[in-house]
PDB file of N, H, CA, C and O in Angstrom:
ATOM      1  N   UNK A   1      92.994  77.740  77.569  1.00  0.00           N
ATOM      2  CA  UNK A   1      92.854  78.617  78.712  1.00  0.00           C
ATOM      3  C   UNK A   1      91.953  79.783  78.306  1.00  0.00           C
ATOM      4  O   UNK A   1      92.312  80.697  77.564  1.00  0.00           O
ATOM      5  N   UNK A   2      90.844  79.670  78.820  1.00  0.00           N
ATOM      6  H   UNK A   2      90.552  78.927  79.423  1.00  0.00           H
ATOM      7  CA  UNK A   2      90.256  80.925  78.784  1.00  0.00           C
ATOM      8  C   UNK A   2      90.769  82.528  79.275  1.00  0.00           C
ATOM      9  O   UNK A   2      91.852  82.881  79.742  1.00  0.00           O
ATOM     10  N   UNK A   3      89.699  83.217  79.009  1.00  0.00           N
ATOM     11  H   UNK A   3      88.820  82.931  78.629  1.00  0.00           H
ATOM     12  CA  UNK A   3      90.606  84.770  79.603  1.00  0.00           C
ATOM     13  C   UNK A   3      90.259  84.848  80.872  1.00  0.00           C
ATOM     14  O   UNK A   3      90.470  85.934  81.413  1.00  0.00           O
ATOM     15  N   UNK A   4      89.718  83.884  81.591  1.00  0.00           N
ATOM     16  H   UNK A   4      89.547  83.003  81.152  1.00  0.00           H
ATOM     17  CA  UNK A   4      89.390  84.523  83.265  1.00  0.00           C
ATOM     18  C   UNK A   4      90.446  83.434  83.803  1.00  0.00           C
ATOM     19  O   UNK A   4      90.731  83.771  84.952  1.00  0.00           O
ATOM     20  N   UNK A   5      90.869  82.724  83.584  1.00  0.00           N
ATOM     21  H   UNK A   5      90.637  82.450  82.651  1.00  0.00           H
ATOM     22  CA  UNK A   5      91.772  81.886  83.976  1.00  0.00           C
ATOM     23  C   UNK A   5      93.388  82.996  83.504  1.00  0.00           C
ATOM     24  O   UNK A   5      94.281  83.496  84.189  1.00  0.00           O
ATOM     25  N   UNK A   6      93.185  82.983  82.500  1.00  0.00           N
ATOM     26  H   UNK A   6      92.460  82.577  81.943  1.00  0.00           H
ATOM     27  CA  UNK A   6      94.443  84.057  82.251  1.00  0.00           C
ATOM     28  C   UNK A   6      94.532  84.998  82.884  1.00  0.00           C
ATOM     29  O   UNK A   6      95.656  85.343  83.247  1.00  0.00           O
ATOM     30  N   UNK A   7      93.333  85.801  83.270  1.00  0.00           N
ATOM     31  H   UNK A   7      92.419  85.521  82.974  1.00  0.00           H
ATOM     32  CA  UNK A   7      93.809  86.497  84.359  1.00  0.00           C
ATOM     33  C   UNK A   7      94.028  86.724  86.002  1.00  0.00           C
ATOM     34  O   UNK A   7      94.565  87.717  86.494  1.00  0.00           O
ATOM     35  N   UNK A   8      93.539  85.678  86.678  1.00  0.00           N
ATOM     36  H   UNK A   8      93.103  84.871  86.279  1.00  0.00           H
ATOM     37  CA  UNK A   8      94.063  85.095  87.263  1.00  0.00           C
ATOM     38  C   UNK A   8      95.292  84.588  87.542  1.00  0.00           C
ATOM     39  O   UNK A   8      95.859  84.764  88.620  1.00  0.00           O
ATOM     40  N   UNK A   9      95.879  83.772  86.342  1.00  0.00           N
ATOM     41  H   UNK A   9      95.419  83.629  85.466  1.00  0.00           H
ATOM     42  CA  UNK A   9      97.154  83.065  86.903  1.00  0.00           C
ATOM     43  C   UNK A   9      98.329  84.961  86.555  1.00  0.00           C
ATOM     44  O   UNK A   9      99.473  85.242  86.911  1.00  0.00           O
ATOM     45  N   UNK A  10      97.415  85.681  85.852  1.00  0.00           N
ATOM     46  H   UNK A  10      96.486  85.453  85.563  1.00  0.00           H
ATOM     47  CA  UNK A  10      98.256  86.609  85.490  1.00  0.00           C
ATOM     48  C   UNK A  10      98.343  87.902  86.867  1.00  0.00           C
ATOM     49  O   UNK A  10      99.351  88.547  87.155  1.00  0.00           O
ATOM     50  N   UNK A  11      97.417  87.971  87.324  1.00  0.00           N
ATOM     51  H   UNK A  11      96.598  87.447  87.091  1.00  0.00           H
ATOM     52  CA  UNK A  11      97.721  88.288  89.117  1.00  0.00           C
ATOM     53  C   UNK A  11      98.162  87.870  89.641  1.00  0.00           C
ATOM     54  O   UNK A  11      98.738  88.518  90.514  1.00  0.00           O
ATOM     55  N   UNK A  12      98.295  86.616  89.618  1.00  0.00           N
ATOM     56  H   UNK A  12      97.827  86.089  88.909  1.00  0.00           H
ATOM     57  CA  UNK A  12      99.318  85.543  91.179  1.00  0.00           C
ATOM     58  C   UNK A  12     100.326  85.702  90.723  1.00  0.00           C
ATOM     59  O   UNK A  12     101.137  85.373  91.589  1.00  0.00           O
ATOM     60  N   UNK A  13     101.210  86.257  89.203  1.00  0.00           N
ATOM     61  H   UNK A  13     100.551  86.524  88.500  1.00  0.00           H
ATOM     62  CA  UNK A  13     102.368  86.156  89.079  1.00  0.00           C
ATOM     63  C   UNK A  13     103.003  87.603  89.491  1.00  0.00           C
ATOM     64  O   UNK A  13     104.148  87.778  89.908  1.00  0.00           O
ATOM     65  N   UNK A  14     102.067  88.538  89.295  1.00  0.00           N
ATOM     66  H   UNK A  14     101.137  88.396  88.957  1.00  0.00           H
ATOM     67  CA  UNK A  14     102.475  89.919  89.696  1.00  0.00           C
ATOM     68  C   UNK A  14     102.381  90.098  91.021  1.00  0.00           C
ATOM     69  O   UNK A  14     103.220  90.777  91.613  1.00  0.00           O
ATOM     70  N   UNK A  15     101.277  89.473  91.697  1.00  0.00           N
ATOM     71  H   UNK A  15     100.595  88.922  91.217  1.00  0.00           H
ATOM     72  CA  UNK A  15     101.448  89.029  92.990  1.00  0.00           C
ATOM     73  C   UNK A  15     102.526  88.587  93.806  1.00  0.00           C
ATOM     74  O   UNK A  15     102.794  89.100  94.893  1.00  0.00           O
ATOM     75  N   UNK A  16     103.246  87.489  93.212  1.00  0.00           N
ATOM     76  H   UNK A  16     103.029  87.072  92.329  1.00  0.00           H
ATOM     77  CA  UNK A  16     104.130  86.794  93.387  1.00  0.00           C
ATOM     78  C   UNK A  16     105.717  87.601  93.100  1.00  0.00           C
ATOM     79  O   UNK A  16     106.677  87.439  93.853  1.00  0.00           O
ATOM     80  N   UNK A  17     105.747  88.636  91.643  1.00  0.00           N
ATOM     81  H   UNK A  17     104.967  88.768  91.031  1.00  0.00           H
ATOM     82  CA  UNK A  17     106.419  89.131  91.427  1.00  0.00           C
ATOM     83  C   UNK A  17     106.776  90.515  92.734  1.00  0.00           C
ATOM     84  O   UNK A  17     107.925  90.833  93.038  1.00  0.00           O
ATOM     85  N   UNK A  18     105.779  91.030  93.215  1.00  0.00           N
ATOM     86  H   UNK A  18     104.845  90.772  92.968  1.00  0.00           H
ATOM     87  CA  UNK A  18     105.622  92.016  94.227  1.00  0.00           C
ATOM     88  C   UNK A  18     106.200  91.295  95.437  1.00  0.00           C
ATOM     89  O   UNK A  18     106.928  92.023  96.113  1.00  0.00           O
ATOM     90  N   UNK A  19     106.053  89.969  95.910  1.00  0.00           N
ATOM     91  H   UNK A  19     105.462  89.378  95.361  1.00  0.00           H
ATOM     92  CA  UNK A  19     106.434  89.385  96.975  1.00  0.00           C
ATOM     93  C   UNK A  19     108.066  89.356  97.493  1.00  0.00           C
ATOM     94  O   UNK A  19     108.633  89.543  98.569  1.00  0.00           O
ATOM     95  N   UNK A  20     108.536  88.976  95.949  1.00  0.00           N
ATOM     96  H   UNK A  20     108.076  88.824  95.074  1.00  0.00           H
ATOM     97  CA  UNK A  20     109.794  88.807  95.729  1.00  0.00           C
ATOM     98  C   UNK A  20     110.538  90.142  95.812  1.00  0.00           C
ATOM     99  O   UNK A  20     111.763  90.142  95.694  1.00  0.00           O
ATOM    100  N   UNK A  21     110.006  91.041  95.969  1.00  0.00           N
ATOM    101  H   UNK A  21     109.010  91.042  96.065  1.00  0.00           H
ATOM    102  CA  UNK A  21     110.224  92.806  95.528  1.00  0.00           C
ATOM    103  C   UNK A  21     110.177  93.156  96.895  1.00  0.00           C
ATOM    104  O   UNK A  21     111.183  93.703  97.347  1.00  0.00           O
ATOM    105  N   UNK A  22     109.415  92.996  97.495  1.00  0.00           N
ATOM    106  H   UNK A  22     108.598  92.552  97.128  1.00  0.00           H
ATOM    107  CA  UNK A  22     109.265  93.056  98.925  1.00  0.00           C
ATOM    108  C   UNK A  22     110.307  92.538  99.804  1.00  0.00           C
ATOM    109  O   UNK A  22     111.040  93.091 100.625  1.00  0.00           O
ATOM    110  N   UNK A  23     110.178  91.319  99.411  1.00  0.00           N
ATOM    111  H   UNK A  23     109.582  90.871  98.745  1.00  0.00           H
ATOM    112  CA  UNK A  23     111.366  90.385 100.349  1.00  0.00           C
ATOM    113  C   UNK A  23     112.951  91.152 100.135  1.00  0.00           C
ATOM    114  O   UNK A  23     113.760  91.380 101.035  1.00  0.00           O
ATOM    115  N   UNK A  24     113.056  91.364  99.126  1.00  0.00           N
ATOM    116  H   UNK A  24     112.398  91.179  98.395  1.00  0.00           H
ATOM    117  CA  UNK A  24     114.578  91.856  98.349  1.00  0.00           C
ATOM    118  C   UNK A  24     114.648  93.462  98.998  1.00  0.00           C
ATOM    119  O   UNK A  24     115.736  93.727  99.508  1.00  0.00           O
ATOM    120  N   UNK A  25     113.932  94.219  99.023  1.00  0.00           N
ATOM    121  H   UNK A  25     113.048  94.004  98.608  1.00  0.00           H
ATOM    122  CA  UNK A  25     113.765  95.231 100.057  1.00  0.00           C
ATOM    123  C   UNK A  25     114.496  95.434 101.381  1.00  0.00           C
ATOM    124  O   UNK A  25     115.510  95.887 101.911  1.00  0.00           O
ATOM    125  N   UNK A  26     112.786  94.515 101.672  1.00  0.00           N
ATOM    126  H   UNK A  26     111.962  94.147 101.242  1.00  0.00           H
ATOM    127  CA  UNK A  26     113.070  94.434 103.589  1.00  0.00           C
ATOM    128  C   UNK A  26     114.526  93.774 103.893  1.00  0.00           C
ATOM    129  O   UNK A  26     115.173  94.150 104.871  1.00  0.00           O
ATOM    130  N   UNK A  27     115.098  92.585 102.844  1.00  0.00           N
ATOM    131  H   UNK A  27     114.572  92.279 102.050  1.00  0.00           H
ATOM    132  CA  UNK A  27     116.514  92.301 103.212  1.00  0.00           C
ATOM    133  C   UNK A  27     117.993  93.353 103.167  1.00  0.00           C
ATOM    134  O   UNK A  27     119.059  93.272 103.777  1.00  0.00           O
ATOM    135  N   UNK A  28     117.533  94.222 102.264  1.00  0.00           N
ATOM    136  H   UNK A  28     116.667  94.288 101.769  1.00  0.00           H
ATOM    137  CA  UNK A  28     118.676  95.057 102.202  1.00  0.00           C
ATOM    138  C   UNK A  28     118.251  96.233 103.197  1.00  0.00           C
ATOM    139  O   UNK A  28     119.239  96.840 103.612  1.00  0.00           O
ATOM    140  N   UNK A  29     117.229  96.633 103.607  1.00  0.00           N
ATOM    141  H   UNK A  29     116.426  96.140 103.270  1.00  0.00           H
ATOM    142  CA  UNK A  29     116.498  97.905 103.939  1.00  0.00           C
ATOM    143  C   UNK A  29     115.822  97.001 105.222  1.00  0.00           C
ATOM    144  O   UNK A  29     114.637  96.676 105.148  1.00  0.00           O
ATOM    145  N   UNK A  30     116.702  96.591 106.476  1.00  0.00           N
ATOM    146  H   UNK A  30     117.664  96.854 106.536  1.00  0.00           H
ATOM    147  CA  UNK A  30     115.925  95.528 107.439  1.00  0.00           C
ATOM    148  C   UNK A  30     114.953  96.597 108.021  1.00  0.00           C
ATOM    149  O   UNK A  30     113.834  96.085 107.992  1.00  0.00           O
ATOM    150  N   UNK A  31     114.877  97.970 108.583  1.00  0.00           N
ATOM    151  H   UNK A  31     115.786  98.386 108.607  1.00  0.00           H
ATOM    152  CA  UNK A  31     113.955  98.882 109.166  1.00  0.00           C
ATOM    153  C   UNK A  31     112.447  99.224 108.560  1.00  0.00           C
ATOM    154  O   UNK A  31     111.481  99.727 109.133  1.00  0.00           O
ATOM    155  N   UNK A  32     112.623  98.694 106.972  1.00  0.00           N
ATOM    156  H   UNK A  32     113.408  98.285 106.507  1.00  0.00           H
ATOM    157  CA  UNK A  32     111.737  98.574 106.151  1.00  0.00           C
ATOM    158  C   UNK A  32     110.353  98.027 106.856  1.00  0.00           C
ATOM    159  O   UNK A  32     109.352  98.697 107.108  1.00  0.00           O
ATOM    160  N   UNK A  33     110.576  96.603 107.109  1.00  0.00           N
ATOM    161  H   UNK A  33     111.390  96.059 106.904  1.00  0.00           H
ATOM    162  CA  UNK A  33     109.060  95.638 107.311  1.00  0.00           C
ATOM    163  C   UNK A  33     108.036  96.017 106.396  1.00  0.00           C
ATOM    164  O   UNK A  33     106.966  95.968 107.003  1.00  0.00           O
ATOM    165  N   UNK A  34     107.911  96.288 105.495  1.00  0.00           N
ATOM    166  H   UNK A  34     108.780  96.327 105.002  1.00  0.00           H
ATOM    167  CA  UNK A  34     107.034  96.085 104.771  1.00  0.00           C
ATOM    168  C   UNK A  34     106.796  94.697 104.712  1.00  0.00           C
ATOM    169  O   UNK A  34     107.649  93.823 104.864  1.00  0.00           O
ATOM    170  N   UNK A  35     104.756  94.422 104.325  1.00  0.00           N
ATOM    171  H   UNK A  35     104.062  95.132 104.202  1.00  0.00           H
ATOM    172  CA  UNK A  35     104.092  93.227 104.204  1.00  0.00           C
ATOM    173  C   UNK A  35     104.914  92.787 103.140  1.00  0.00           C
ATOM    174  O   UNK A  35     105.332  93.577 102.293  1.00  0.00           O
ATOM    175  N   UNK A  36     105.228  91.325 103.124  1.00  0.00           N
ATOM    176  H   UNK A  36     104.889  90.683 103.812  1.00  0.00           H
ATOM    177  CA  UNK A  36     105.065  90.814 101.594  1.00  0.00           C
ATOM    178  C   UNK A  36     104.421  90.848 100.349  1.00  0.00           C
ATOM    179  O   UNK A  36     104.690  91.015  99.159  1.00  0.00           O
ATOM    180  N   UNK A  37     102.756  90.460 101.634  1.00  0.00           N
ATOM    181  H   UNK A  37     102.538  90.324 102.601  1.00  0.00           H
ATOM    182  CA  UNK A  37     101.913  90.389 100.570  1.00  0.00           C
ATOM    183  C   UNK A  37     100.807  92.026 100.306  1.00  0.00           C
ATOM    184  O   UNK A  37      99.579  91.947 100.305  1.00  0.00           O
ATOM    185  N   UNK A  38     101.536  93.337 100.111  1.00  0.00           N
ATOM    186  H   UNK A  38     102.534  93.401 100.111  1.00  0.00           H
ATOM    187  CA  UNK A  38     101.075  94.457 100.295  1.00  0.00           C
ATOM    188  C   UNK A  38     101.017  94.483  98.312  1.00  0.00           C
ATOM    189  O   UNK A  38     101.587  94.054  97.308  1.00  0.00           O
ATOM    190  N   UNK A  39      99.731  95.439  98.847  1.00  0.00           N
ATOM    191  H   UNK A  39      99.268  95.788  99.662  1.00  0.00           H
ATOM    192  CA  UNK A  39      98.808  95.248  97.421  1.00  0.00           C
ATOM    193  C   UNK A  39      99.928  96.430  96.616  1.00  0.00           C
ATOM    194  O   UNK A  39     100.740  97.181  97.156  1.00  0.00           O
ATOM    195  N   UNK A  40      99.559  96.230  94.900  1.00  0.00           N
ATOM    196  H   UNK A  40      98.899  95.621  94.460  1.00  0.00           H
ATOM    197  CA  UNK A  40     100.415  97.735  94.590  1.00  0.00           C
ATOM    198  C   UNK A  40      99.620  98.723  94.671  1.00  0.00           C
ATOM    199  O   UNK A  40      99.252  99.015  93.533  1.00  0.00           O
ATOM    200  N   UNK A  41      99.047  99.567  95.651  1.00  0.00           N
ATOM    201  H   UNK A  41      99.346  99.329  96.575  1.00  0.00           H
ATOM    202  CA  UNK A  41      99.071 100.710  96.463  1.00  0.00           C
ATOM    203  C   UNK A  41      99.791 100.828  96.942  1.00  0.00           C
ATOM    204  O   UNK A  41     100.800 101.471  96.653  1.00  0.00           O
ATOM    205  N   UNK A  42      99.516 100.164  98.000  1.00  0.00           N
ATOM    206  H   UNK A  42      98.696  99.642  98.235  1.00  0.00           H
ATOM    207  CA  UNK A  42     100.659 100.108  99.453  1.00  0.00           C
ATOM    208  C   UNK A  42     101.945  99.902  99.015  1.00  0.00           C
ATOM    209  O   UNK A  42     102.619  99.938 100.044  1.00  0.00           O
ATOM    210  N   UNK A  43     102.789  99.675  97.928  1.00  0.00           N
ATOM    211  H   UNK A  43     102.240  99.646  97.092  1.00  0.00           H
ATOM    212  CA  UNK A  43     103.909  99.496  97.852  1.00  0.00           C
ATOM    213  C   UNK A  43     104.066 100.649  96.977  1.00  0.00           C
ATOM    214  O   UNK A  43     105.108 101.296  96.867  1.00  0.00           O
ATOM    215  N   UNK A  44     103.161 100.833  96.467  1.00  0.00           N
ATOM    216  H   UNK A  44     102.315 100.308  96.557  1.00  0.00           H
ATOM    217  CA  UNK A  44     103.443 102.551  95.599  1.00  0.00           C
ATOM    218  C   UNK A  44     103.647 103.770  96.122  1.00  0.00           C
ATOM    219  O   UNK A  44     104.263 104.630  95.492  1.00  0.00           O
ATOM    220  N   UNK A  45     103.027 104.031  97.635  1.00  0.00           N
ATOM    221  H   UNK A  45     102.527 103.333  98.147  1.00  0.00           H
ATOM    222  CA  UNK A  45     102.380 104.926  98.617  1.00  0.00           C
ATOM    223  C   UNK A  45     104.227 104.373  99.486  1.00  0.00           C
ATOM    224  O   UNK A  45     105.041 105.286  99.626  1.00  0.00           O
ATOM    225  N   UNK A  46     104.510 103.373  99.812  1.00  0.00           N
ATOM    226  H   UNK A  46     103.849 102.631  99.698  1.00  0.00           H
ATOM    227  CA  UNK A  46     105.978 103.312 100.065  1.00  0.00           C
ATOM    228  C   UNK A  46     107.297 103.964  99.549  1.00  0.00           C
ATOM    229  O   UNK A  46     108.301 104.454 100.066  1.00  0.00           O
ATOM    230  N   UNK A  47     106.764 103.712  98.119  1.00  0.00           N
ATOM    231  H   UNK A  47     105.948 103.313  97.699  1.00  0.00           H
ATOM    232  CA  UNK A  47     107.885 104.025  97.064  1.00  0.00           C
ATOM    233  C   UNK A  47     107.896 105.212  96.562  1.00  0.00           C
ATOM    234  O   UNK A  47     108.733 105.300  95.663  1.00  0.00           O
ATOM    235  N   UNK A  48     107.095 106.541  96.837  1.00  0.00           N
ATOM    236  H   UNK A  48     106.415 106.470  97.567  1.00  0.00           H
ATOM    237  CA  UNK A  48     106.326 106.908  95.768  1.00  0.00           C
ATOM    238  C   UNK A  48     107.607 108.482  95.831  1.00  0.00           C
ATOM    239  O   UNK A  48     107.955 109.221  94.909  1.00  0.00           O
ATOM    240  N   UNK A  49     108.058 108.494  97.494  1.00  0.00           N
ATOM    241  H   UNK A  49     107.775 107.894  98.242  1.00  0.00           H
ATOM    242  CA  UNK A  49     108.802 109.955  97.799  1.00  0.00           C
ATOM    243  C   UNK A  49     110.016 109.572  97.597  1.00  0.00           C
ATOM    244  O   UNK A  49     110.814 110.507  97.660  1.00  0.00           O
ATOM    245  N   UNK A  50     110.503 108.485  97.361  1.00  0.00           N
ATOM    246  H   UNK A  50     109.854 107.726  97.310  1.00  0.00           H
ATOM    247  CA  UNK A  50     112.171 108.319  97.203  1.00  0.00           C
ATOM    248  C   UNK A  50     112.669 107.981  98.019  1.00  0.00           C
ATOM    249  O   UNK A  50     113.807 107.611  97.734  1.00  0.00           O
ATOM    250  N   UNK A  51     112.260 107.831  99.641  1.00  0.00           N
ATOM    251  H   UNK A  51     111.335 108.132  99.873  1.00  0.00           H
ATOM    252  CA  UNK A  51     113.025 107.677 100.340  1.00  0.00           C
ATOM    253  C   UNK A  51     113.327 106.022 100.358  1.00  0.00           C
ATOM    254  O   UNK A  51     114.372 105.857 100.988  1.00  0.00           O
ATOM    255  N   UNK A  52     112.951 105.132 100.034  1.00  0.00           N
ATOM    256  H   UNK A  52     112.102 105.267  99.522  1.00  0.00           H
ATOM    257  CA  UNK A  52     112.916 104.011  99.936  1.00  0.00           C
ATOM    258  C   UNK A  52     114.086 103.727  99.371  1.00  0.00           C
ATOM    259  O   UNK A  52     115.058 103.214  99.925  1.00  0.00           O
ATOM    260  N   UNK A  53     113.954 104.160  97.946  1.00  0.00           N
ATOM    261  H   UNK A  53     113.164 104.576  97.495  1.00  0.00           H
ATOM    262  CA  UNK A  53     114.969 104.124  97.218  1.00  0.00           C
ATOM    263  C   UNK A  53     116.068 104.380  97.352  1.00  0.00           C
ATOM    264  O   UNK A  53     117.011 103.626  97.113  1.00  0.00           O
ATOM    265  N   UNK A  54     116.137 105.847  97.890  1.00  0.00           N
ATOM    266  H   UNK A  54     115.371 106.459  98.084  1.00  0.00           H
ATOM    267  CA  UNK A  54     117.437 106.581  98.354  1.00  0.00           C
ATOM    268  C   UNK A  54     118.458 105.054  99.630  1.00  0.00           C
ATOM    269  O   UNK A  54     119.630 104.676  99.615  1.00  0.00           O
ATOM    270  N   UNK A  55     117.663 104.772 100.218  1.00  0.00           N
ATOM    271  H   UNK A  55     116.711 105.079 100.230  1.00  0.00           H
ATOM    272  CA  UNK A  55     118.017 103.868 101.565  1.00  0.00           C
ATOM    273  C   UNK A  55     118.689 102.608 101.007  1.00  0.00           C
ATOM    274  O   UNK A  55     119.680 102.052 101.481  1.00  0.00           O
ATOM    275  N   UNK A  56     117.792 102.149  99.619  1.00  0.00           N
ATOM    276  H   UNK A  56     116.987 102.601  99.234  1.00  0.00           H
ATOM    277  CA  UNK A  56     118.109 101.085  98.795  1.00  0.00           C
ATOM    278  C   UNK A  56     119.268 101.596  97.917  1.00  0.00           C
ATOM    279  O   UNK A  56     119.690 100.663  97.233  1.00  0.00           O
ATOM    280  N   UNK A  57     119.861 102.626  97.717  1.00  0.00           N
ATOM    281  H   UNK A  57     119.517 103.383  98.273  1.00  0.00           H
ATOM    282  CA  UNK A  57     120.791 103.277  96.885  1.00  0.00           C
ATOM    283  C   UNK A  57     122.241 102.952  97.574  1.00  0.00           C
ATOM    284  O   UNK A  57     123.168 102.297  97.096  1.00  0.00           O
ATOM    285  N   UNK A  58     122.157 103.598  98.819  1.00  0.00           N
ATOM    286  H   UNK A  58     121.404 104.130  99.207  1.00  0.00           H
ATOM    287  CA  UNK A  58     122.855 103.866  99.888  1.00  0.00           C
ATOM    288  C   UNK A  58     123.780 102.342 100.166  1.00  0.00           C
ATOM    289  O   UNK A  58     124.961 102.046  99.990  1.00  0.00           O
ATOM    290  N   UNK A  59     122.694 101.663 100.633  1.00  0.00           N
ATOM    291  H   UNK A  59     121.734 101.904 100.775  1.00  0.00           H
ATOM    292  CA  UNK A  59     123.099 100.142 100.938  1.00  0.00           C
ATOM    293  C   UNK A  59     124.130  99.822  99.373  1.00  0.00           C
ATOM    294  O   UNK A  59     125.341  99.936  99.187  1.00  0.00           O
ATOM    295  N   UNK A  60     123.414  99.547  98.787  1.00  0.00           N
ATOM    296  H   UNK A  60     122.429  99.454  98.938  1.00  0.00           H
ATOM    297  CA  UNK A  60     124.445  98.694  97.516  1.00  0.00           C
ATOM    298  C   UNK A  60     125.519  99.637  97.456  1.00  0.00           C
ATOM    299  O   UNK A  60     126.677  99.288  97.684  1.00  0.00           O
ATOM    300  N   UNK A  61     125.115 101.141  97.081  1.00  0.00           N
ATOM    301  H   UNK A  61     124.174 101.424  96.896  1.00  0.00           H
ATOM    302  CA  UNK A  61     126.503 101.585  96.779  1.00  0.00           C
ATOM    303  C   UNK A  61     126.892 103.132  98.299  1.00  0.00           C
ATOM    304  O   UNK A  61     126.899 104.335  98.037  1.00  0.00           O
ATOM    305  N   UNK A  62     127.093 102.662  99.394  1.00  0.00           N
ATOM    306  H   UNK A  62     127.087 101.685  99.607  1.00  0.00           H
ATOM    307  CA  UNK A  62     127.289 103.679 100.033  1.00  0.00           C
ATOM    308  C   UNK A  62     127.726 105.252  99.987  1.00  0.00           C
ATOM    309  O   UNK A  62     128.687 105.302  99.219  1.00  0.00           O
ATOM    310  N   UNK A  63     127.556 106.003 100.271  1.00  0.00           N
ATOM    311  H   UNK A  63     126.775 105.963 100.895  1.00  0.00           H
ATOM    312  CA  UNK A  63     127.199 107.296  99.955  1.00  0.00           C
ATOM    313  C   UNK A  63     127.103 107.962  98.146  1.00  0.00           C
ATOM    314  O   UNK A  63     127.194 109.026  97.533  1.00  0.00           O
ATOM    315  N   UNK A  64     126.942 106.986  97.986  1.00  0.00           N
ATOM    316  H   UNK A  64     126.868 106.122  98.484  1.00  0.00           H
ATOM    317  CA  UNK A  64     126.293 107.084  96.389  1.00  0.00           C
ATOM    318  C   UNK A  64     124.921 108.522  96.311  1.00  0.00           C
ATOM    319  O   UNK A  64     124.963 109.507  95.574  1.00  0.00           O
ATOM    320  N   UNK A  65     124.364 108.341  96.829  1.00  0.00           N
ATOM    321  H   UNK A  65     124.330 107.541  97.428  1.00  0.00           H
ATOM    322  CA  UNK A  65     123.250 108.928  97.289  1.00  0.00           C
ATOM    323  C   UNK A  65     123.264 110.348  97.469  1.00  0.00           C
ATOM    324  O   UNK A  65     122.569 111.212  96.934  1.00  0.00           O
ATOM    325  N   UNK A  66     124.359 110.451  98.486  1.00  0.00           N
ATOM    326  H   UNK A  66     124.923 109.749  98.921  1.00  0.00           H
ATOM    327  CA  UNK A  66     124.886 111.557  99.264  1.00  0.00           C
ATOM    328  C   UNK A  66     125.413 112.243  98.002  1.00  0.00           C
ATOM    329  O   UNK A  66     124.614 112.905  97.338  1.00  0.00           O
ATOM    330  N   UNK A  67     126.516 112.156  97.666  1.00  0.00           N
ATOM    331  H   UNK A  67     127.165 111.619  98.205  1.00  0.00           H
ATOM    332  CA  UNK A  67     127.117 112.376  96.273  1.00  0.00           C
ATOM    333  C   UNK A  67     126.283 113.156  95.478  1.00  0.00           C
ATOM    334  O   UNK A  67     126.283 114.366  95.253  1.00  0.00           O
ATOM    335  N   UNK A  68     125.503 112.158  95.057  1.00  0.00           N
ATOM    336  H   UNK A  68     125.503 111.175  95.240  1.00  0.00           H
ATOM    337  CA  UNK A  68     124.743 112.601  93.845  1.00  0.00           C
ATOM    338  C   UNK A  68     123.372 113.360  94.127  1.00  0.00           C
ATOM    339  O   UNK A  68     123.019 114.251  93.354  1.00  0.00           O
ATOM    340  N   UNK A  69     122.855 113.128  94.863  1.00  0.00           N
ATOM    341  H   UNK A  69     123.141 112.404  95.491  1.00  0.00           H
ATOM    342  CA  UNK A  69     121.734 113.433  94.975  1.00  0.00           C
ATOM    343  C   UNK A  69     121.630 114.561  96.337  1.00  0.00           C
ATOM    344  O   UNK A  69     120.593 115.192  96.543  1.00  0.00           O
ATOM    345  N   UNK A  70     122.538 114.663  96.982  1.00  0.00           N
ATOM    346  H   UNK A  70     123.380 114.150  96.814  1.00  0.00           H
ATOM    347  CA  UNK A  70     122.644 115.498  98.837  1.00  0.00           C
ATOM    348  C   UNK A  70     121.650 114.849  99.507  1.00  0.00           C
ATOM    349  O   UNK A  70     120.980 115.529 100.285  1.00  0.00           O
ATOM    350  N   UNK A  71     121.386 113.624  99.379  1.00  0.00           N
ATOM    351  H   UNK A  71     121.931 113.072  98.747  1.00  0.00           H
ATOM    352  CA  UNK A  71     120.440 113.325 100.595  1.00  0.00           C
ATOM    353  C   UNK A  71     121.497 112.323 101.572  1.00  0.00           C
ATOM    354  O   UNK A  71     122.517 111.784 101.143  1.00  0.00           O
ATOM    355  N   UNK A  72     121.067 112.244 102.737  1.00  0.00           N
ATOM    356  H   UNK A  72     120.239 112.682 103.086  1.00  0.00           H
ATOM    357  CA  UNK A  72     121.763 111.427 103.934  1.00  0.00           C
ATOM    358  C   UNK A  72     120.594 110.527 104.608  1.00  0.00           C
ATOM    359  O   UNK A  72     119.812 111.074 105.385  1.00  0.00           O
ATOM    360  N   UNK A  73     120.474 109.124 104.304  1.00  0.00           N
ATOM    361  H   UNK A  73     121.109 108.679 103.672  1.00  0.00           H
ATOM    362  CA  UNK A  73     119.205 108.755 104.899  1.00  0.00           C
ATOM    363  C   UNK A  73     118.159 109.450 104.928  1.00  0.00           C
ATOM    364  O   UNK A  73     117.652 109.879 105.964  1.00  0.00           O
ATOM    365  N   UNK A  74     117.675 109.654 103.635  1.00  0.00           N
ATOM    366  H   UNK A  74     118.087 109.306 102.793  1.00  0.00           H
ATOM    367  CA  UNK A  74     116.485 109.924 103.051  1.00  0.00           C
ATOM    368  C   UNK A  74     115.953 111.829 103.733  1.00  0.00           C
ATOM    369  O   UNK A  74     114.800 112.238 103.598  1.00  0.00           O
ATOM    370  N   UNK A  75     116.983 112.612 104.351  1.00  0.00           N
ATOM    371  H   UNK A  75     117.920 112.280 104.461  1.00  0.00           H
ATOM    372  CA  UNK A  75     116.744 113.887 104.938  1.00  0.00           C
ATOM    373  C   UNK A  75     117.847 114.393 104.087  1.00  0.00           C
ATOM    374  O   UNK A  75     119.026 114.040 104.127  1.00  0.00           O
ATOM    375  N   UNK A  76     117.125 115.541 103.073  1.00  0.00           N
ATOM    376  H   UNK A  76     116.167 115.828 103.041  1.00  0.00           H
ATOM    377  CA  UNK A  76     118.043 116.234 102.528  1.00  0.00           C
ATOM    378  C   UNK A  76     119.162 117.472 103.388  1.00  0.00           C
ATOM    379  O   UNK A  76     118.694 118.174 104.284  1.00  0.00           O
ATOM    380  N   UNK A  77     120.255 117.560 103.076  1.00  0.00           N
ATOM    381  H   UNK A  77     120.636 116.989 102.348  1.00  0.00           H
ATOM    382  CA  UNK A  77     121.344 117.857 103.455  1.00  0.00           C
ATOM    383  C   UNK A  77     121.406 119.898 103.209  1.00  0.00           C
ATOM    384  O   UNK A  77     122.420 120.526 103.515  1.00  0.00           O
TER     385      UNK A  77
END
């Protein structure tokens, strides 16, 4: 395998890895819709203020968030 082939199959997997990141998201976080296939910008520029996270916090462990951090759906308290 050459190196342009390596990098290649080495994008479609981070590609692929981002897809799966996406999907796992928008399922816990349904208001989300984020693209699947959104480049890492666009998923950085998503992620970048916390509120994503905070929403993704919330869900698995409910007012986890609140607790620790004083935020309530991503509007601090």
């Amino acid at each position: 395998m050459d190196s342009v082939d390596f990098v290649i199959r080495n994008n479609d997997i981070e590609a692929n890895q981002r897809a799966v990141t996406v999907e796992w998201m928008n399922g816990i976080v349904p208001n989300l819709n984020f693209p699947v296939r959104a480049s890492p910008e666009e998923l950085r520029a998503c992620l970048i203020d916390g509120t994503v996270l905070l929403q993704l916090l919330n869900k698995r462990r409910p007012g986890y968030a609140c607790k620790v951090f004083g935020f309530e759906g991503g509007e601090e308290q």
